[in-house]
Phi, psi and omega in degrees: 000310172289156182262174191283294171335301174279348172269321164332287211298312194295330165315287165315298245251332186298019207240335162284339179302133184260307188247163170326155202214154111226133181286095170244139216260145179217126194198160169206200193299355199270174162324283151000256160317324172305304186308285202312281194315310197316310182318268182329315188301317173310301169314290184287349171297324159260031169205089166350310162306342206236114168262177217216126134252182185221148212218150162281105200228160178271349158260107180240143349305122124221194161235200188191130198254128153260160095280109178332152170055010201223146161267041169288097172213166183230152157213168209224119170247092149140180195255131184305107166238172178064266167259340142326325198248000000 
């Protein structure tokens, strides 16, 4: 989903992360939800800090950006593009 360029750079900036991070993903079958784990699989892939759950939400496709153990969350309906992401 990402070009070799924005996963660098997304790399570089994940490289600052100090704490624990999770991505928790609310998806069912579409096409969509399919973009979105790619995404979210992406992500979490560059960085150790950042986990991947799957979470029950009334909005599908979204996420929800955690920190464990903190009630701190943001959440995102529909895949994050442009100035979102």
């Amino acid at each position: 989903m990402l070009d070799a360029t924005l996963k660098a750079q997304m790399k570089a900036y994940l490289e600052n992360v100090k704490q624990p991070i999770e991505l928790a993903a609310s998806l069912d079958g579409g096409a969509k939800s399919a973009e979105l784990r790619q995404l979210l699989q992406e992500i979490v892939e560059a960085s150790d800090k950042i986990t991947l759950v799957e979470a029950a939400d009334a909005r599908t496709p979204s996420f929800a950006i955690n920190r464990p153990g903190t009630d701190i969350s943001v959440r995102f309906a529909g895949i994050p593009l442009g100035h979102e992401f």
